[in-house]
N, C-alpha and C positions, 0 to 999 in steps of 0.2 A: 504494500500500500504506500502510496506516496504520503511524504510529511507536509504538499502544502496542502492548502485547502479551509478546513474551518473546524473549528470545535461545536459540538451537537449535545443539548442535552433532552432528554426525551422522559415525559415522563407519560408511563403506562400503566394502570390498572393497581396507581397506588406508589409504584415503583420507578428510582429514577436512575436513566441510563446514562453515561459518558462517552465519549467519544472522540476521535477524530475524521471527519468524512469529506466528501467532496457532492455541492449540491448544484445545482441548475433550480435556479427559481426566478416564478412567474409572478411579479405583483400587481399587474394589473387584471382590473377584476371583468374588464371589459375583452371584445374581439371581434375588431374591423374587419367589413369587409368590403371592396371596392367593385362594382361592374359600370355594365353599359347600359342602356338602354336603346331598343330599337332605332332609337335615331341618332345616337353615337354619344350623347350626353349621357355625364355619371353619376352614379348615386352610389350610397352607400347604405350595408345594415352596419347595426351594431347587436352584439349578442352578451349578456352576460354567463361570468365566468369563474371559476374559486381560483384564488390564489393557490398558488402550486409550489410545492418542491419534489426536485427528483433528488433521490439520495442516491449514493456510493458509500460503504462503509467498513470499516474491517468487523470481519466476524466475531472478534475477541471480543465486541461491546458484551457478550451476556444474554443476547435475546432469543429465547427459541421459537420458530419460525411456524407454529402452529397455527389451528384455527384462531382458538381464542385470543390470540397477536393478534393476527391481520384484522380479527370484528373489533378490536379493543378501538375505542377513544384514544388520542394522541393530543399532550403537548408538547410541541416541539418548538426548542429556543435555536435557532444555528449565527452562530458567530462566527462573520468572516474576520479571522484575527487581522491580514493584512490592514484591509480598510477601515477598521474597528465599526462595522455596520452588526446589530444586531437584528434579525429575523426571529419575528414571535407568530406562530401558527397553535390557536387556541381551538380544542374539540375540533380536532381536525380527526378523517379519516385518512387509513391504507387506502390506498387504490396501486394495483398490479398483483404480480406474483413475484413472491423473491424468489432471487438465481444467485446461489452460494458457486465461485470457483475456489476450486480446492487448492488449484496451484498459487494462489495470489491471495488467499483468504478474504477474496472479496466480496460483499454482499450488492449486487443490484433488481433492479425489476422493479423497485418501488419507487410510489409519488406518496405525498403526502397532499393534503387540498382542505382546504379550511375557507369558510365565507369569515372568519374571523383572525383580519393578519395584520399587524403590524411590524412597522421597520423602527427601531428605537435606534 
């Protein structure tokens, strides 16, 4: 696992996890969309959307990857140490399926999606 990226704390089902991970996150809660219309002029939808993180993480966190994980409720705090930006995802759910590789100890497949996120 690579050392840059962010520190994650997760709390699950009472229980809080640590971490070091790598995330892709979506703060906007919106999602443009651009066409044409018949006579060449444009118009747009607009669609609402949950804030998102995709995670990467090492398997050493402690979490086993069963049912009752993936249905649990999720707070998830992720701290980009570089840019000192803190991400807050409250009663957020799983959404994917985790993929553990064995050779890298990495854990991916998963997003996290919360209608309740803040950037502190």
């Amino acid at each position: 696992m690579q050392t840059t990226g962010g520190r994650f704390t997760a709390e699950i089902n009472g229980r809080t996890y640590k971490g070091r991970g790598k995330a892709t996150i979506e703060t906007a809660r919106v999602e443009v969309a651009a066409e044409a219309n018949q006579d060449g002029s444009a118009f747009r939808t607009v669609k609402p959307k949950l804030a998102s993180c995709d995670l990467t993480f090492d398997r050493g966190v402690g979490l086993k990857w069963d049912e009752a994980l993936i249905l649990s409720d999720i707070n998830l705090t992720f701290v980009e140490t570089d840019a000192k930006v803190t991400h807050l995802f409250t009663d957020a759910s799983w959404v994917g399926t985790p993929s553990l590789d064995t050779e890298t100890g990495e854990v991916s497949g998963l997003s996290i999606k919360s209608d309740k996120y803040q950037q502190v």
